[in-house]
Backbone bond lengths (Angstrom), bond angles and torsions (degrees), N, CA, C in turn:
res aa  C-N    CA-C-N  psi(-1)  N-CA   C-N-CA  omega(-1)  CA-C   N-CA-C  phi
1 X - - - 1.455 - - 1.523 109.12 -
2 X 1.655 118.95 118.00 1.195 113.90 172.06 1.679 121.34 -91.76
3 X 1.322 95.83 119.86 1.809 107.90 -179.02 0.992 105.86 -103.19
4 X 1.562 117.44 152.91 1.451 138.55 154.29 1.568 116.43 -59.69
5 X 1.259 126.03 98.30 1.197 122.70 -168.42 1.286 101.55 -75.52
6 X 1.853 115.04 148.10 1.715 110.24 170.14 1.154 123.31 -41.98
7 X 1.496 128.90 113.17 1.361 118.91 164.33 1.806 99.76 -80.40
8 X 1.474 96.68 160.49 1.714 90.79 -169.99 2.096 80.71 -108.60
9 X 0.913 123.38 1.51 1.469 109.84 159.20 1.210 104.67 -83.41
10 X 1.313 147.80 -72.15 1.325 143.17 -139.05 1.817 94.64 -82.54
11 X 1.762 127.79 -32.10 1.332 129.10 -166.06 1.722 78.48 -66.20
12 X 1.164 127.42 -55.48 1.672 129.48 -170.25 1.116 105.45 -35.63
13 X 1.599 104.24 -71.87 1.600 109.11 179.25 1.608 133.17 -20.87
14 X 1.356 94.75 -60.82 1.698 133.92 167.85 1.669 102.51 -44.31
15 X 1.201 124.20 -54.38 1.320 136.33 -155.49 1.688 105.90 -81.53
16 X 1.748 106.20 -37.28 1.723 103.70 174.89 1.399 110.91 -80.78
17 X 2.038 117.28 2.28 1.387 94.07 -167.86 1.770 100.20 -114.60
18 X 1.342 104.12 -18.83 1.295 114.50 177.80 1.392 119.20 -141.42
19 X 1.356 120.50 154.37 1.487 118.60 -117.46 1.844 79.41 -127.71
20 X 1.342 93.55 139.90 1.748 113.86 161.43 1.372 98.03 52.91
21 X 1.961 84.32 -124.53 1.821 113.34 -169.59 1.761 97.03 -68.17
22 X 1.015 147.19 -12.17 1.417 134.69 -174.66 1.490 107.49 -88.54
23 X 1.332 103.14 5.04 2.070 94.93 -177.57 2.126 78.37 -120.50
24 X 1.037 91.97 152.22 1.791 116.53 174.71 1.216 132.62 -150.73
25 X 1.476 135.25 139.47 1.431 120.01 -144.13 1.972 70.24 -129.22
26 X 1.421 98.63 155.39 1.510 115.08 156.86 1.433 99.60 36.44
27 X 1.498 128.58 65.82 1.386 129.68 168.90 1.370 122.31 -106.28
28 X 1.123 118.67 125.50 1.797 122.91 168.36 1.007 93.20 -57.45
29 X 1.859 86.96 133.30 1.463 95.70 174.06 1.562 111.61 -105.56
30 X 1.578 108.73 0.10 1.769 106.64 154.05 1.401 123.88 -48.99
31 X 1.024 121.12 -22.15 1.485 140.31 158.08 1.771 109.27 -51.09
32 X 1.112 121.64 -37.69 1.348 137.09 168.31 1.155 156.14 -110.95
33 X 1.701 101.73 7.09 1.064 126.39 159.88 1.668 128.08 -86.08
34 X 1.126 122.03 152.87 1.632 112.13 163.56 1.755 110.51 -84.16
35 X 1.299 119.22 -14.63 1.146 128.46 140.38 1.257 153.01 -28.76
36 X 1.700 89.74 -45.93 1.749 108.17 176.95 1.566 95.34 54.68
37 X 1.263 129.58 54.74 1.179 124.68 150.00 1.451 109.22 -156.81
38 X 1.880 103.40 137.21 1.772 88.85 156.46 1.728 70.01 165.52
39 X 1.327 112.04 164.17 1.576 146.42 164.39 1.625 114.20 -59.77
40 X 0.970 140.66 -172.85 1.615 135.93 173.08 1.349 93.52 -99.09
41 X 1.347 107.82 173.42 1.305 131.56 -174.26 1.853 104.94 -119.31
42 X 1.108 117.31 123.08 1.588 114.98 173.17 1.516 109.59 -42.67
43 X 0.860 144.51 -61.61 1.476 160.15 147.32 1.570 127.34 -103.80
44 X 1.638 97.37 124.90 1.643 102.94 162.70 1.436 121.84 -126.80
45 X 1.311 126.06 117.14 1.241 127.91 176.69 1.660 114.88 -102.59
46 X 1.512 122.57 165.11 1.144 123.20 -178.98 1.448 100.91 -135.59
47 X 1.005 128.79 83.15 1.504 136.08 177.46 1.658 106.47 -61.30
48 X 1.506 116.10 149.13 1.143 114.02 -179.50 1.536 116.12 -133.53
49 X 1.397 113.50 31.69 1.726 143.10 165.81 1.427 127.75 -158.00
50 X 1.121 110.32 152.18 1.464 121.14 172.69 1.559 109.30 -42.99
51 X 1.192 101.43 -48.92 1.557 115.99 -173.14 1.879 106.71 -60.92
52 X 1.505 114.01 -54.09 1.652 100.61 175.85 1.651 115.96 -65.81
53 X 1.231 98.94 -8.33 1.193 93.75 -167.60 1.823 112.81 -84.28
54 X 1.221 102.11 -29.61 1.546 112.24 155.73 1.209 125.76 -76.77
55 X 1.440 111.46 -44.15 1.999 97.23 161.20 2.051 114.48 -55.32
56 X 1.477 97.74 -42.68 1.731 90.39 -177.37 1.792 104.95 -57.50
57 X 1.379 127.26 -30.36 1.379 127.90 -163.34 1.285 97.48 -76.57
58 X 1.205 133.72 -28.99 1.648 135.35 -154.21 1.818 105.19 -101.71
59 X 1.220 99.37 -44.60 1.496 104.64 167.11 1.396 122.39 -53.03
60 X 1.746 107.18 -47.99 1.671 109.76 -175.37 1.646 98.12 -81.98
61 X 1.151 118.21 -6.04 1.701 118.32 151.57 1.552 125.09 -48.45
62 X 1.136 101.43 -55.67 1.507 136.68 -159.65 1.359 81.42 -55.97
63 X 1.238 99.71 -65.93 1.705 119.36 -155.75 1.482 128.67 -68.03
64 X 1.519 102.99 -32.51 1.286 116.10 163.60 1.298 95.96 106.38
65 X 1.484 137.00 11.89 1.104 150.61 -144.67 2.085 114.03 -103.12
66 X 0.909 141.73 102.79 1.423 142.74 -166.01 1.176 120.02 -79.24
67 X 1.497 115.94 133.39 1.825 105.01 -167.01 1.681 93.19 -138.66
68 X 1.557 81.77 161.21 1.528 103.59 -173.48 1.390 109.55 -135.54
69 X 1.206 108.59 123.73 1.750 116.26 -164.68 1.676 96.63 -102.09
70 X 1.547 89.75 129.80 1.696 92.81 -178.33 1.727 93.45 -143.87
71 X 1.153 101.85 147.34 1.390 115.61 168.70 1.535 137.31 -110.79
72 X 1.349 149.56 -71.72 1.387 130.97 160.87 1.188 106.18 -91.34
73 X 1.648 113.48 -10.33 1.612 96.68 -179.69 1.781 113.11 117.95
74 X 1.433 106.16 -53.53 1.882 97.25 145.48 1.112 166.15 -22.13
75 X 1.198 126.63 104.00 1.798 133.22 -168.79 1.405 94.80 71.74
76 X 1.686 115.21 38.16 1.473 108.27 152.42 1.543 112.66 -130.30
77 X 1.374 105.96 176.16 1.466 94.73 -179.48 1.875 97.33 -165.25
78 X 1.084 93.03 103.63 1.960 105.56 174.68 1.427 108.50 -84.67
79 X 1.302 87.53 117.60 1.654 116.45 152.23 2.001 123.41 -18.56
80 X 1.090 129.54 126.77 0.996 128.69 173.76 1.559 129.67 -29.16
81 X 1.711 100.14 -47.47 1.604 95.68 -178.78 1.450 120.50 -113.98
82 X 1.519 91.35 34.85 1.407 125.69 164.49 1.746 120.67 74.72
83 X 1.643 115.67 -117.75 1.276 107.66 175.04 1.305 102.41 -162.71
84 X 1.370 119.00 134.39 1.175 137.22 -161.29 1.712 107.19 -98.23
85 X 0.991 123.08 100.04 1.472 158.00 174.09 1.644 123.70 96.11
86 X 0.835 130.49 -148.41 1.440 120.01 -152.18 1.677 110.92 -90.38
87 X 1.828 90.44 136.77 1.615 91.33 -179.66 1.611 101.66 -90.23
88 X 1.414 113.16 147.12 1.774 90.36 167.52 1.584 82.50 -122.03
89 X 1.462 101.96 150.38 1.747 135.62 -149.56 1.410 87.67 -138.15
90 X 1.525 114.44 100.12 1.275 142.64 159.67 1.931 123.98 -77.28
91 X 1.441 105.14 57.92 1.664 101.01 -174.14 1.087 117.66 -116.75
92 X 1.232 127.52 -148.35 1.693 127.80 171.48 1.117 118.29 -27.07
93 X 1.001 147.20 -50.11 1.594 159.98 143.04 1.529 104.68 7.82
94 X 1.413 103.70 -55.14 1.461 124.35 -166.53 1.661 101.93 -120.28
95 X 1.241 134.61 42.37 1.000 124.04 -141.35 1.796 95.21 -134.65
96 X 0.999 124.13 -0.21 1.773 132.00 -177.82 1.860 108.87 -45.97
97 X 1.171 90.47 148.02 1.552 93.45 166.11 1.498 122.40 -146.16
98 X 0.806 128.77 159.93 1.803 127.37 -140.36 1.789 95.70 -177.21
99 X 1.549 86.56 157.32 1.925 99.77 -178.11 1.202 87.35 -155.71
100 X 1.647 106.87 162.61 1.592 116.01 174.73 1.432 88.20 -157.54
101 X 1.913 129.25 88.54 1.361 116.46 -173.83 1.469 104.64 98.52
102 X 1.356 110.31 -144.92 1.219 131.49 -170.42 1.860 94.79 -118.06
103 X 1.129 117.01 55.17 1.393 132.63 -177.38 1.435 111.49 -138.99
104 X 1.470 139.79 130.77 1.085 138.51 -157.27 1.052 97.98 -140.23
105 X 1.582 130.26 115.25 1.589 129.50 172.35 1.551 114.50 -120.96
106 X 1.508 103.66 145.39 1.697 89.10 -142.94 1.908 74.94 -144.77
107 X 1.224 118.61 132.61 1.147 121.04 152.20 1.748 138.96 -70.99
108 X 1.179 115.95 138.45 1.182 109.73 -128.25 1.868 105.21 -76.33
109 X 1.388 120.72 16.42 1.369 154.36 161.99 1.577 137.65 -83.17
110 X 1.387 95.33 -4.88 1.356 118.61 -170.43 1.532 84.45 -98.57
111 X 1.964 85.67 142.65 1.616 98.20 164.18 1.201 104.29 -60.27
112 X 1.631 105.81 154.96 1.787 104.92 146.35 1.164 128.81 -65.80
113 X 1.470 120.45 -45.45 1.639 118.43 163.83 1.480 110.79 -35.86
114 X 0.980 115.45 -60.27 1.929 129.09 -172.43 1.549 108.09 -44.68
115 X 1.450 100.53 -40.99 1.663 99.97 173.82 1.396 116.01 -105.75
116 X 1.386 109.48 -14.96 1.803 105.77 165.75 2.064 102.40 -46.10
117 X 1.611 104.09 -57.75 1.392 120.24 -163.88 1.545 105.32 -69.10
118 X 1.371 129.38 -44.49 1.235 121.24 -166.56 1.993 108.45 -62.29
119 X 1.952 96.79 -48.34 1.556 91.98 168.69 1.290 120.43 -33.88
120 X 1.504 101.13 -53.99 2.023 103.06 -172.96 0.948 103.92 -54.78
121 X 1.424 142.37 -55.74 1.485 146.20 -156.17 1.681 105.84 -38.78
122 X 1.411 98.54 -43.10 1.155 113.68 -151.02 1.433 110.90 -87.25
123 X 1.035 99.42 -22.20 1.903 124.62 -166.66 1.535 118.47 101.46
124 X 0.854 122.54 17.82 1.799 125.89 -174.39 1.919 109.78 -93.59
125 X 1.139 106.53 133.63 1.399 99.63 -164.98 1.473 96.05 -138.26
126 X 1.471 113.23 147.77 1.627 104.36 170.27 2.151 73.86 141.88
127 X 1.498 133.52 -29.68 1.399 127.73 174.16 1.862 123.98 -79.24
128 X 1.452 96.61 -18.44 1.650 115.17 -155.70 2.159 107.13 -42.99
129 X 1.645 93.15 -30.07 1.767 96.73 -175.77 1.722 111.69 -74.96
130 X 1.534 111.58 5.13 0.987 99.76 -147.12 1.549 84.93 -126.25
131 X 1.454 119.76 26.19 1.542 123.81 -153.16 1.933 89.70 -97.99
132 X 1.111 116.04 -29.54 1.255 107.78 -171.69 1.917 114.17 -95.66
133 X 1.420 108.86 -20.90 1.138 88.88 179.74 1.212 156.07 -72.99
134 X 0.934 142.77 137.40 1.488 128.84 -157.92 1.303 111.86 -81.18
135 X 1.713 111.21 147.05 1.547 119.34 178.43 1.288 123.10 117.01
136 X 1.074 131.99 -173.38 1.453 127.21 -171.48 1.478 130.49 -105.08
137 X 1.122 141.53 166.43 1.326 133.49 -160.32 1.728 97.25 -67.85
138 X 1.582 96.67 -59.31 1.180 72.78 -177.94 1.262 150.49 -110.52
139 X 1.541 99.39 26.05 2.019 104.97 150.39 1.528 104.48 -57.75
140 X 1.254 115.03 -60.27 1.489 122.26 176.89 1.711 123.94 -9.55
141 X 1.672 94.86 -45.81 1.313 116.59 -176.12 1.356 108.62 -87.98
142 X 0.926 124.26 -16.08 1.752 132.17 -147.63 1.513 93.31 -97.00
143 X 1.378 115.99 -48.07 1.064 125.41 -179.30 1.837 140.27 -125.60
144 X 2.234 82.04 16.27 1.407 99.43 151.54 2.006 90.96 59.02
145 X 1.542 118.61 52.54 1.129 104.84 153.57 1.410 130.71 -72.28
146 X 1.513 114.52 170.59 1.774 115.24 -175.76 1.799 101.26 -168.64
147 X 1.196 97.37 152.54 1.725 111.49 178.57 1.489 83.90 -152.50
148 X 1.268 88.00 144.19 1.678 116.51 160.96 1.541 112.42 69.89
149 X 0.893 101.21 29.69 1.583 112.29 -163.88 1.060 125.04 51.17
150 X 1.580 109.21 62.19 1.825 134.94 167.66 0.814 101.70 -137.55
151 X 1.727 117.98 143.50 1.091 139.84 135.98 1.268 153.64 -136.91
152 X 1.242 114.74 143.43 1.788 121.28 -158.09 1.064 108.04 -44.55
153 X 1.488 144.13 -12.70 1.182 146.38 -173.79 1.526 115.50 -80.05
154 X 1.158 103.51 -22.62 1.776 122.43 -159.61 1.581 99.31 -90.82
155 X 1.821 109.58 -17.38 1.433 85.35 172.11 1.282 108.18 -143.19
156 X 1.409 116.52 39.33 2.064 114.09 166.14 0.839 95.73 -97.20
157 X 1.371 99.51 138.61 1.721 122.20 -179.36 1.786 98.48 -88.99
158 X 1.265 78.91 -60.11 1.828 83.82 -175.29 1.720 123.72 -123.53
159 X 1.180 141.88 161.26 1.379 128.51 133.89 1.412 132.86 -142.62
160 X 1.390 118.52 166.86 1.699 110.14 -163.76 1.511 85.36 -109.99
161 X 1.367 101.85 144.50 1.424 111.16 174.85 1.434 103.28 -157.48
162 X 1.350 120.29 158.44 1.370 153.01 -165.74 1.433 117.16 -85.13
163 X 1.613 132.61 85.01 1.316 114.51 -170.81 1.701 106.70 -68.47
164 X 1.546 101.24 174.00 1.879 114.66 176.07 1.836 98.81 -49.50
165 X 1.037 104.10 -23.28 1.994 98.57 -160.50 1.788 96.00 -110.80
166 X 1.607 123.84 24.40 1.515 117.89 159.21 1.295 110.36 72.78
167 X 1.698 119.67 15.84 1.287 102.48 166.33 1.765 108.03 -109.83
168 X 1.257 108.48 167.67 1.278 131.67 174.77 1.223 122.37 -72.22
169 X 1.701 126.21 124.98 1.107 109.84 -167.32 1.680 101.79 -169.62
170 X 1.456 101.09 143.02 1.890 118.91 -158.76 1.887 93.17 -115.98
171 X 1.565 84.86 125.14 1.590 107.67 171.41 0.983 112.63 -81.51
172 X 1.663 152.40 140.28 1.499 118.72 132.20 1.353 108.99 -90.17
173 X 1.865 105.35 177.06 1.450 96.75 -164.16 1.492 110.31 -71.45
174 X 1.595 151.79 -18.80 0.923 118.34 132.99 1.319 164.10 -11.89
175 X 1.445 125.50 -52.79 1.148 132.16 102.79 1.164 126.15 59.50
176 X 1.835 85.58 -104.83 1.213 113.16 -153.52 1.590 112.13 -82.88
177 X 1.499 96.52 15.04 2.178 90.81 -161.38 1.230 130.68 11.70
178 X 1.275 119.64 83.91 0.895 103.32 175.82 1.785 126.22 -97.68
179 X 1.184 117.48 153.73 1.392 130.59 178.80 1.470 132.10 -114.94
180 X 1.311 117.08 -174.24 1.417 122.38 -179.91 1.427 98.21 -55.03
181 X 1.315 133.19 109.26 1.762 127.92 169.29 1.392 87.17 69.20
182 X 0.747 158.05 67.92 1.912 139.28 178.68 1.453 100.51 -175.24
183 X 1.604 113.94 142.96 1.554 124.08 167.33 1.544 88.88 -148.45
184 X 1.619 110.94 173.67 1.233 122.68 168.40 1.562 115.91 -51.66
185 X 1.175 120.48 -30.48 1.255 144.72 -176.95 1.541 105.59 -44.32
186 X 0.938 118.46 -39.17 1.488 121.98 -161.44 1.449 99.10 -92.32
187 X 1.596 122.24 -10.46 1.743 126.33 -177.15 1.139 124.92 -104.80
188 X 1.253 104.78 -47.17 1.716 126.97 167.21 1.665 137.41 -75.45
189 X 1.398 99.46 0.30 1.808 109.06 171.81 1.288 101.64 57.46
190 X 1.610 145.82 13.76 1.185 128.84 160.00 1.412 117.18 -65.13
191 X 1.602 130.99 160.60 0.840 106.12 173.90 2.216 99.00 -133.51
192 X 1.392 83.09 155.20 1.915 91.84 -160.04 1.296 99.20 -82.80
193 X 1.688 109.84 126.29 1.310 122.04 153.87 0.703 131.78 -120.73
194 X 1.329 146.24 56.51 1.627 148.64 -141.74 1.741 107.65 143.44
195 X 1.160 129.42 116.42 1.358 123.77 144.96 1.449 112.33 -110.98
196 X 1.396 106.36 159.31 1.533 130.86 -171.05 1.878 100.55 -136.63
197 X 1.707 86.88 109.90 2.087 83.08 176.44 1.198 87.57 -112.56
198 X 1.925 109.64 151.66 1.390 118.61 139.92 1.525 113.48 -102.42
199 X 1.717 110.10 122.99 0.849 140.66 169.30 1.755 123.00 -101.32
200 X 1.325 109.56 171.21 1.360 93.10 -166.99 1.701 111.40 -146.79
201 X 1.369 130.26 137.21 1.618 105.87 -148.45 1.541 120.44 -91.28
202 X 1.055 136.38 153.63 1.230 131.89 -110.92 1.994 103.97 -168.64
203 X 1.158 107.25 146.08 1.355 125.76 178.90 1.683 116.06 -49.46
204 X 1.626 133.01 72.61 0.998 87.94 -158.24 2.034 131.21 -89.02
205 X 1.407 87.45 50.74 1.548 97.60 -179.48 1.421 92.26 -100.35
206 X 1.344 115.67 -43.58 1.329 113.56 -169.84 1.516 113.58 -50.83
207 X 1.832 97.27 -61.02 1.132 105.88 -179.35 1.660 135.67 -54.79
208 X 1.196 104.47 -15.18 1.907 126.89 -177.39 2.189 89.86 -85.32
209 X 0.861 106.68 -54.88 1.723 105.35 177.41 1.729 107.28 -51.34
210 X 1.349 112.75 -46.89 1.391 116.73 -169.42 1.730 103.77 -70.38
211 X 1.167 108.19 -33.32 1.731 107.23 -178.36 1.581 100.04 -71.00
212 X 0.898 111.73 -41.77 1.822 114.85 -155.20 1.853 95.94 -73.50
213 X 1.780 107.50 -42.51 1.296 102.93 -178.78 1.489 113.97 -40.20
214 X 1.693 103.46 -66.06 1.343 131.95 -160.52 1.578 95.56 -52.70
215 X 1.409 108.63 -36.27 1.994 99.67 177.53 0.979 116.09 -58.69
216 X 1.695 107.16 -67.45 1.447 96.36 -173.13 1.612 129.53 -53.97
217 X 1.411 100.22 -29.66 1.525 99.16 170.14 1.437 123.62 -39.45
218 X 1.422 96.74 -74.97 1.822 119.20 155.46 1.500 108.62 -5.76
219 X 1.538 109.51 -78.54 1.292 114.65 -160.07 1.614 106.55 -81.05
220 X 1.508 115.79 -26.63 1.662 100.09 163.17 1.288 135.64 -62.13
221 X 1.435 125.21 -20.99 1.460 154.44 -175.63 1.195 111.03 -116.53
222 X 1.422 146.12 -53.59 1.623 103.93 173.73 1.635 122.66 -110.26
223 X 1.213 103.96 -174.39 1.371 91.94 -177.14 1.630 116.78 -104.42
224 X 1.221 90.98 88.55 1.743 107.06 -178.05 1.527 106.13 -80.99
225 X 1.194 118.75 0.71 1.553 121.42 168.02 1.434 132.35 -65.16
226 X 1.569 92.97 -31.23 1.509 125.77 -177.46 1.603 126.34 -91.98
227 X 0.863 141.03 148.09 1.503 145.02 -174.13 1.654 98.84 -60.65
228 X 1.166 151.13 96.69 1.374 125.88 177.15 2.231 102.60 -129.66
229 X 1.145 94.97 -142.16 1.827 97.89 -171.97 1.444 93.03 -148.23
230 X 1.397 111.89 2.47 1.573 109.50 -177.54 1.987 112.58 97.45
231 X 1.282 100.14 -149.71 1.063 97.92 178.36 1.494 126.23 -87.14
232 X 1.314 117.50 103.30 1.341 118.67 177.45 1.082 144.03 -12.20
233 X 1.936 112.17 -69.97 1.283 135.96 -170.83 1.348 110.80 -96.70
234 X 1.191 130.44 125.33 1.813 130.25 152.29 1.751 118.18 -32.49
235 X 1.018 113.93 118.46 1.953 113.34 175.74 1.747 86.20 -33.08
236 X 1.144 94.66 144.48 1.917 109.39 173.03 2.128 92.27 -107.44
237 X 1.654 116.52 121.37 1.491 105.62 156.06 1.312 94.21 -14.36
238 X 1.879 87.15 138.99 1.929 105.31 146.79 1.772 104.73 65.15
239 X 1.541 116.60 -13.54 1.893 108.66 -173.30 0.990 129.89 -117.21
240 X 0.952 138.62 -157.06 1.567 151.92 137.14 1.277 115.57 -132.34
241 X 1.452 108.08 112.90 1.594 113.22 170.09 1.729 132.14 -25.71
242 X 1.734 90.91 -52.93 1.128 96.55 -172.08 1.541 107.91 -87.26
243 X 1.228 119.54 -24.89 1.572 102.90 164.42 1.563 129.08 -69.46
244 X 1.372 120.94 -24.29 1.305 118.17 172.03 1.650 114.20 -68.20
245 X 1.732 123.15 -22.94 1.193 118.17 -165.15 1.602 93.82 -90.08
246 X 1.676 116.25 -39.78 1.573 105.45 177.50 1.316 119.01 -60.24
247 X 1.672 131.35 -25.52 1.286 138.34 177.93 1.877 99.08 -61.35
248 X 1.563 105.99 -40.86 1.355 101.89 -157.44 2.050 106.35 -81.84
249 X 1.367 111.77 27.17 0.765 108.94 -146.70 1.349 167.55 81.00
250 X 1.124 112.13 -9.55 1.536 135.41 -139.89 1.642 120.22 -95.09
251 X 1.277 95.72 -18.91 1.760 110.00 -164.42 1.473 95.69 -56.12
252 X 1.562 125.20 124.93 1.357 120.77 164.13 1.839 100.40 101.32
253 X 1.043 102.07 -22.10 1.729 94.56 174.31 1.351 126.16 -27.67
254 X 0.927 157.03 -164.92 1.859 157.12 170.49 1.068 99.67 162.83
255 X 1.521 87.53 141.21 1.330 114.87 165.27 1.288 103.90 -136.49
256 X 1.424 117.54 134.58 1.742 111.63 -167.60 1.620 108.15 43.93
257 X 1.680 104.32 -131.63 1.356 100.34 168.31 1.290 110.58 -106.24
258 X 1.104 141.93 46.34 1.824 135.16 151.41 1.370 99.85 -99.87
259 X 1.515 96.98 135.44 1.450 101.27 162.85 1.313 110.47 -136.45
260 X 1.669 113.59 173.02 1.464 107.66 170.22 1.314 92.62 -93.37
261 X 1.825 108.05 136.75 1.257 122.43 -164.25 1.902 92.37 -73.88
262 X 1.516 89.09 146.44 1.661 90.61 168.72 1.754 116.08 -99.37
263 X 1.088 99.14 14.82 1.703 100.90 165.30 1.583 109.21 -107.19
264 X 1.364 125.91 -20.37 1.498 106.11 154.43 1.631 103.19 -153.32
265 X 0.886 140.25 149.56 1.538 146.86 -119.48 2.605 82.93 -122.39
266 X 0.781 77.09 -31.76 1.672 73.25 -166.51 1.510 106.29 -86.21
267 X 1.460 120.75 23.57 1.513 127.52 -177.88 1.750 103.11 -140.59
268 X 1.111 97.11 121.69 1.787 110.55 159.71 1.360 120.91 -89.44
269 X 1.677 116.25 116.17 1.459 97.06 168.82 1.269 117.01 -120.51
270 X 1.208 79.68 -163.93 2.220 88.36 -178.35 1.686 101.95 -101.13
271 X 1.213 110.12 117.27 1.574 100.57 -176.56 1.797 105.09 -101.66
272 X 1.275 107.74 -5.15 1.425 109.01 169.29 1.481 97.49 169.45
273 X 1.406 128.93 130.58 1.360 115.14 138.77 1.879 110.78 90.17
274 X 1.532 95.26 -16.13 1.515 102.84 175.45 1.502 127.50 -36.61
275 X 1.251 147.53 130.42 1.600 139.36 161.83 1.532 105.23 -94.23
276 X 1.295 96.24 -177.67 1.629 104.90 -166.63 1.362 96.34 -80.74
277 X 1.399 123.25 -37.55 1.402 124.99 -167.73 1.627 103.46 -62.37
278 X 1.667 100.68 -43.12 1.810 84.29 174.79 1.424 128.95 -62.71
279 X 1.602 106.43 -41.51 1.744 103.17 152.75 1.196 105.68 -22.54
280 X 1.554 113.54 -104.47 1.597 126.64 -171.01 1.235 117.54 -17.93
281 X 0.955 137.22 -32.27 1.652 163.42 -120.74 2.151 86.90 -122.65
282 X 0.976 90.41 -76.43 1.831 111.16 -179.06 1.679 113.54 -52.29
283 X 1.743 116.94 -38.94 1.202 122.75 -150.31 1.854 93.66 -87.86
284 X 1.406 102.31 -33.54 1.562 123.11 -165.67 1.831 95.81 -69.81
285 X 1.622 106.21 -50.36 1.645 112.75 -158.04 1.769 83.97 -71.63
286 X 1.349 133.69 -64.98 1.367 117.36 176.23 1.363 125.71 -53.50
287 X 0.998 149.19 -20.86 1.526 145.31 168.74 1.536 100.48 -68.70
288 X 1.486 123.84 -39.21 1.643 113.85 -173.03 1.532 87.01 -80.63
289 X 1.421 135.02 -67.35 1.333 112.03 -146.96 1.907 116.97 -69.62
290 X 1.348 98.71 0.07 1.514 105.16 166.41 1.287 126.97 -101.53
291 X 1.699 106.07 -6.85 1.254 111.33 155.92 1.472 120.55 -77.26
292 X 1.057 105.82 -50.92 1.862 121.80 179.35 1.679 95.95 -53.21
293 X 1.079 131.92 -47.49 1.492 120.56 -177.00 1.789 115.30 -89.65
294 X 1.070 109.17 -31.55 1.416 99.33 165.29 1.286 127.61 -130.93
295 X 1.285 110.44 13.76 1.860 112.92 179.66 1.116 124.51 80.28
296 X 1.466 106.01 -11.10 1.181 118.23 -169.69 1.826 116.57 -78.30
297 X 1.020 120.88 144.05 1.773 118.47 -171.08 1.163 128.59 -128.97
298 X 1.407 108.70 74.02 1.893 137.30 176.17 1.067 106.22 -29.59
299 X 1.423 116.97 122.53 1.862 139.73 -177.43 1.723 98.03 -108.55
300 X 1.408 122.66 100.75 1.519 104.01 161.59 1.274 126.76 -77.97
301 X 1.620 108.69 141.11 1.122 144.81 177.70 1.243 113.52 -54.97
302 X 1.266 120.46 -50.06 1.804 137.03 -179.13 1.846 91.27 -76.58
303 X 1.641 83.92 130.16 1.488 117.32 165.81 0.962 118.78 -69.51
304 X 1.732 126.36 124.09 1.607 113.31 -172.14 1.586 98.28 -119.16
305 X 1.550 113.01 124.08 1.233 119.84 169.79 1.548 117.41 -114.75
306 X 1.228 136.31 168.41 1.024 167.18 -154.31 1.430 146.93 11.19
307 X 1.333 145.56 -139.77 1.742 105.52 -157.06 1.318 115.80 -81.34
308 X 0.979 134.80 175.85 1.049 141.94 -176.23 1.563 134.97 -114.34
C-alpha cells in the first residue's frame, strides 16, 4: 500500500490551520462511515469554517496533496486500504443552524434529521420527508437526496461553497441544477458550506404527525439496525431496485459479511466484520444476476472511494 508519508511541512501547515483533536494522522475511516468500513485515511481534518476550509484546500495545493470531502459518512463506502491523502470531514464543527423568517440556514455539517426537526420546532414545513435520512446537509445537497417523494433540491434557495482555487462563492438554486441524485456539485469541485432552504410555515400538529409517520415507516422497512450506506442502487427507469433484486431472489445473499438485507432488498449491510471488497464483491454479483433475469442494469448509489 502506497501512503503519503507525514511531511512535517504540510503536517505544520495542517496544525496552524486546524486545531488539536480536529487534525488526524493515519485514521480509520470505519470510524466514519455508516458502513463501519474502510482503510485509514493519510489525513483527516474537520474544519469548522468556510475560511479553514480554504486555507486546508490551498495548502493540499501547495503540496500536491489530494482530498476527498466527505460528510456524515453516508452512501459512501471506502476501499480497504483506505485513501491516500487528506479526507476533509464536514460535521458538527460546521454544523450550526439558524432561520431568519421562513428561511433555514444550516451549515453544511449539520445532520439532516437535526434540521428536518429544528424547522418543525419552529413551525416550518416543506423538510418533514427528509426527517429520517441519514447524513449531512450537505451531501444531501450534493446529491439532491429525497424519500417519499421529496427532494432537497425542491427547496435550497441558495448555497455558499468553496471553489478548487479557495475562493468564496453563492449558488442560487438555479445554479445549482439539480437532478435525479445529481447537483452541480458533483462537476465543479466546489465544495458546500452553507445551505439556505425556503421553507414555508406550517401546522405544527400536522407537521409533528408527518415526521413520526415517515419514522415509523423508516424503521418498519429498512434496516436501520444494521451498519449500512443507505440505499445502494440508483431508481432504474420504470423500477425499483430493490424490487427487481428481491424478485431475483436475492434477499439475504452474503458474501463474507455483506448481505442483501432481508428486511428490504435495495440495502446492503454489514452483518459483522464485512470489508469493502465484500461490498464490491455483493454489488457486482447483484447487478449481473438482475441483469441476466431482467436486462435490467443497476447503477450504485453509494460512492466508492479509495485505493484499491
Amino acid at each position: 500500500m502506497q501512503k503519503i508519508k507525514v511531511r512535517e511541512d504540510f503536517y505544520g501547515q495542517l496544525q496552524k490551520i486546524i486545531a488539536g483533536p480536529r487534525l488526524l494522522i493515519d485514521e480509520p475511516m470505519a470510524k466514519h462511515t455508516t458502513f463501519r468500513i474502510g482503510g485509514p485515511a493519510d489525513y483527516l481534518v474537520r474544519p469548522a469554517s468556510a475560511r479553514e476550509v480554504a486555507a486546508v484546500l490551498a495548502a493540499a495545493g501547495r503540496h500536491g496533496v489530494p482530498v476527498v470531502v466527505l460528510g456524515n459518512g453516508s452512501n459512501v463506502l471506502v476501499r480497504d486500504k483506505g485513501i491516500r491523502g487528506l479526507v476533509l470531514k464536514l460535521d458538527a464543527a460546521m454544523g450550526e443552524i439558524s432561520h431568519n423568517g421562513a428561511t433555514v440556514k444550516a451549515g453544511a455539517g449539520a445532520a439532516l434529521g437535526d434540521v428536518a426537526r429544528y424547522a418543525g420546532s419552529i413551525g416550518l414545513t416543506g423538510l418533514e420527508f427528509a426527517v429520517g435520512i441519514p447524513g449531512s446537509i450537505g451531501g444531501a445537497v450534493f446529491m439532491n437526496a429525497g424519500a417519499y417523494d421529496g427532494e432537497i433540491g425542491c427547496l435550497v434557495a441558495a448555497v455558499t461553497a468553496v471553489s478548487p482555487d479557495g475562493r468564496l462563492q453563492r449558488f442560487g438554486h438555479a445554479d445549482i441544477r439539480f437532478g435525479y441524485r445529481d447537483s452541480i456539485f458533483q462537476h465543479n469541485g466546489c465544495i458546500i458550506c452553507e445551505v439556505e432552504l425556503a421553507l414555508a410555515a406550517g401546522d405544527d400538529t400536522a407537521i409533528g404527525s408527518k415526521m413520526s409517520d415517515y419514522t415509523c415507516r423508516r424503521e418498519a422497512k429498512q434496516p436501520i439496525e444494521l451498519p449500512s450506506a443507505g440505499s445502494t442502487f440508483k431508481r432504474p427507469p420504470g423500477y425499483f431496485a430493490g424490487t427487481l433484486i428481491e424478485q431475483a431472489g436475492l434477499k439475504g445473499f452474503r458474501i463474507g459479511g455483506a448481505e442483501v438485507s432481508g428486511k428490504h432488498a435495495g440495502f446492503i449491510v454489514n452483518v459483522g466484520g464485512a470489508t469493502a471488497a465484500d461490498v464490491l464483491a455483493l454489488i457486482k454479483e447483484v447487478q449481473r444476476q438482475v441483469f441476466e433475469r431482467f436486462g435490467v442494469r443497476l447503477q450504485p448509489e453509494v460512492r466508492i472511494f479509495g485505493e484499491e
